[in-house]
C-alpha positions, 0 to 999 in steps of 0.5 A, spaced: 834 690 071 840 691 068 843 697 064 849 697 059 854 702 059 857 703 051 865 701 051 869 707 051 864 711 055 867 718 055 865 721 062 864 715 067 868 714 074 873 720 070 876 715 066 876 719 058 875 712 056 874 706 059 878 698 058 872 693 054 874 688 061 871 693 066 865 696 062 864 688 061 864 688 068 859 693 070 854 691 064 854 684 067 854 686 075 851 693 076 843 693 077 839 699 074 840 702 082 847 701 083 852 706 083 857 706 077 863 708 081 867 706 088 868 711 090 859 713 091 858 706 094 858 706 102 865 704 104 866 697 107 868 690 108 862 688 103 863 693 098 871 691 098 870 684 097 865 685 092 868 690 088 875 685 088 872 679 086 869 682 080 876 684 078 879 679 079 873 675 074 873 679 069 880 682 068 884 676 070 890 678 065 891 684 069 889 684 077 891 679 081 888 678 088 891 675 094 888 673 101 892 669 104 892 672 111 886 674 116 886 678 121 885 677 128 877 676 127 878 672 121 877 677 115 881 676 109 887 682 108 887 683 100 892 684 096 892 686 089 897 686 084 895 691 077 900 690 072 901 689 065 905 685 063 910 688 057 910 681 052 915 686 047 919 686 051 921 681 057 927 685 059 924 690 062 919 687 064 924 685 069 926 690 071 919 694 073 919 698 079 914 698 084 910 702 088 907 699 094 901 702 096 897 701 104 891 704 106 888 704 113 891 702 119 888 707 123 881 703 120 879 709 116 874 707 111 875 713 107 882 712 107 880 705 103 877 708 099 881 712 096 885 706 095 880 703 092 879 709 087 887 708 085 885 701 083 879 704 079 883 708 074 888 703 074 884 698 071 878 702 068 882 708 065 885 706 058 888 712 058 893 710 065 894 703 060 901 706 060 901 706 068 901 698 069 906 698 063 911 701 066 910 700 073 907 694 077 902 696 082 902 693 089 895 695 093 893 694 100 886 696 100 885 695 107 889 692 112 884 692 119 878 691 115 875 689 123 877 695 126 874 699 119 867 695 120 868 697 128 868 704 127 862 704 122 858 699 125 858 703 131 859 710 129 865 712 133 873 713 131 876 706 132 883 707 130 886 700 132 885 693 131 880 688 135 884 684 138 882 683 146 888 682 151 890 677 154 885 678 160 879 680 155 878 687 158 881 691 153 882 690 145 886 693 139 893 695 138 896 702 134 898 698 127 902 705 126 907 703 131 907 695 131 912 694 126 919 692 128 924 699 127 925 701 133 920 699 136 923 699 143 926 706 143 920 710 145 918 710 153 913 704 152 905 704 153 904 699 158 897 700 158 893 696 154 886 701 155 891 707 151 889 709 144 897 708 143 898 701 145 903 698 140 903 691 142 907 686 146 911 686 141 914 688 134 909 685 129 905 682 134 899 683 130 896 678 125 895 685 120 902 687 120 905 681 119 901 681 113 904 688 111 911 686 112 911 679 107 908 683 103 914 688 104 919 683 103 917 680 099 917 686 093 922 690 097 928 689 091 924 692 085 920 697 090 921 704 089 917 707 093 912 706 098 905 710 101 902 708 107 895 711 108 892 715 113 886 719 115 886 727 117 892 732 117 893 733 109 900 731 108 905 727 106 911 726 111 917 722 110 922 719 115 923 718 120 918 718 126 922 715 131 928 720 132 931 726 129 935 723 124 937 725 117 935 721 112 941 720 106 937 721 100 933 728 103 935 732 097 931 727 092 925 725 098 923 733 099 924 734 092 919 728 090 915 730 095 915 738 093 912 735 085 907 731 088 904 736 093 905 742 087 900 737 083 896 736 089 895 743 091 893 744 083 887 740 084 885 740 091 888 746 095 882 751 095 881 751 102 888 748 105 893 747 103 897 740 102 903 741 105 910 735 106 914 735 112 918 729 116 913 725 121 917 727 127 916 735 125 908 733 124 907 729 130 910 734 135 913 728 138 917 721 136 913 715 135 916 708 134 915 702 131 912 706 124 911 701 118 914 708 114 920 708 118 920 700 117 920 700 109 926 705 109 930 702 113 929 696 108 932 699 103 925 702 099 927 709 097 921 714 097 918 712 103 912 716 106 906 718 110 900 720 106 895 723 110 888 725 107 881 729 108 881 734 113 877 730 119 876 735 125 879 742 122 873 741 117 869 743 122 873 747 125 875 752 119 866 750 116 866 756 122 870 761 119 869 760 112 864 756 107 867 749 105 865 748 097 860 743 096 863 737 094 870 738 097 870 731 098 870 729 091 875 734 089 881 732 095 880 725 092 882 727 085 887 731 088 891 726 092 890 721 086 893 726 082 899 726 086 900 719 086 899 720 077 906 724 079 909 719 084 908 714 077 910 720 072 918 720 077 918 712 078 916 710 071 923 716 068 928 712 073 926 706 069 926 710 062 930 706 056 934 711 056 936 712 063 943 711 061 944 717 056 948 722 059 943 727 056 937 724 060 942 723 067 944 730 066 937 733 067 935 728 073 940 730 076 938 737 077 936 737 084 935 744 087 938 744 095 931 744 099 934 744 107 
């Protein structure tokens, strides 16, 4: 039985009101039990497929999706455009920034989700219409949906890939550290049991040489770009490799201390969302990052973002209440953050970016060492 969704209505998925393409879609598909909003529904390769399929259906002059790569076990890395095309103004559409955006090399469902959640408000909110208008949004949802499948099928966390040795007694690589900056500086992992295991080589996986074309093929007009992971709350910029400074550290700290603030607004009740290098967090250096990765092509805001608390829920659950609905409030506080990522991105590209009142008050950059 289906149930229809007046246009424009004001309080589904946290959408104010709604684009006519998307309550199409979900009068024509959703049956009177189902969930109205990704991120209710169980996450998954299915729901993922489903969900990108529909889009692509019913808001064609918006989204674009692309599976031209699979992955080792044969399922399809989806690649997801959200944009708006500025018919008024054929220069400027040219000139649009991009944000790249993946999600889940360590298998994370829930990182997917979040991913999934950013394409939601970019495709079903007409009050964010401005956000692929002025910026063109490149989404990688999940990019090792077998090791995702994995870990939920079996109940245990599963953070590489599935592809089996060459000797069929171990499977799966560490993605974070199979990309090919610098991937032979650490001290290497030989054995192939070891959760760190970063391949035989630099983008020996089916699933980051999915993330590199991409990379490469956007990198000119990318602006920044945000790899998502799960547990620790935080966003870190480069590098993980070594102790280097990055040349544009004023601007990086100063982007990441306004998104973390907006974050910290909707969702710092019981830990606060902090921002630091990889290196710094990690404790210890870590090679082959796909962070480090899209710097060193040339990207300029290049970060870490890693979401829910994971294991320090528990731990703090012991010493203080967790709110009821936690979850649900870190997801509107991560995409929060990256509404303000958009808010800074978008300005670099405002028409009057080359008046001398507008570069003065950009270039107001506060010394954050």
């Amino acid at each position: 039985m289906k149930i229809t969704i007046p246009v424009f209505d004001a309080s589904l998925c946290g959408c104010k009101s709604m684009r006519r393409c998307y309550v199409d879609m979900l009068n024509t598909l959703r049956d009177k039990d189902e969930e109205t909003c990704i991120e209710e529904v169980a996450p998954g390769m299915n729901t993922l497929m489903v969900y990108l399929k529909a889009l692509k259906q019913f808001c064609p002059d918006l989204v674009k999706v692309h599976s031209n790569h699979k992955t080792y076990e044969g399922r399809p890395l989806f690649e997801v455009v959200i944009n708006q095309v500025n018919n008024k103004s054929l220069d400027e559409e040219k000139k649009k920034p991009i944000i790249f955006i993946d999600s889940g090399q360590h298998a994370d469902p829930k990182g997917t989700i979040l991913a999934l959640v950013v394409i939601q408000q970019l495709t079903a909110c007409n009050e964010n219409s401005e956000m692929s208008l002025r910026v063109k949004w490149v989404i990688l949802p999940s990019v090792n949906p077998d090791g995702m499948e994995y870990g939920i099928y079996n109940r245990l966390s599963w953070k590489k890939n599935m592809r089996p040795s060459d000797d069929g007694l171990a499977f799966g690589v560490d993605l974070t550290r199979n990309f090919g900056f610098q991937w032979s500086a650490c001290p290497k992992i030989k054995s192939q049991f070891s959760v760190y295991y970063p391949g035989s080589g630099p983008f020996s996986e089916n699933e980051t040489v999915f993330i590199r074309d991409a990379l490469l093929t956007y990198k000119d007009k990318t602006r920044a770009y945000i790899s998502i992971r799960m547990n620790g709350h935080s966003l870190l910029h480069p590098f993980a490799y070594a102790d280097v400074k990055i040349p544009n550290k004023l601007q990086v700290l100063k982007l990441a201390n306004e998104i973390t603030n907006r974050i910290n607004q909707r969702a710092g009740v019981v830990q606060i969302f902090v921002n630091e290098s990889m290196l710094s967090m990690n404790g210890k250096v870590r090679c082959g990052s796909s962070v480090d990765y899209a710097y060193d092509l040339g990207i300029p805001f290049c970060f870490e973002m890693r979401v829910f608390l994971g294991r320090s829920t528990a731990v703090m659950a012991q010493f203080q209440a967790v709110p009821r609905g936690y979850n649900r409030q870190l997801l509107t506080g991560y995409v929060s953050g990256l509404k303000k990522l958009y808010d800074v991105i978008a300005a670099e590209n405002h028409p009057d970016r080359d008046t001398k009142n507008y570069l003065m008050k950009k270039l107001q950059v506060t010394d954050l060492r």
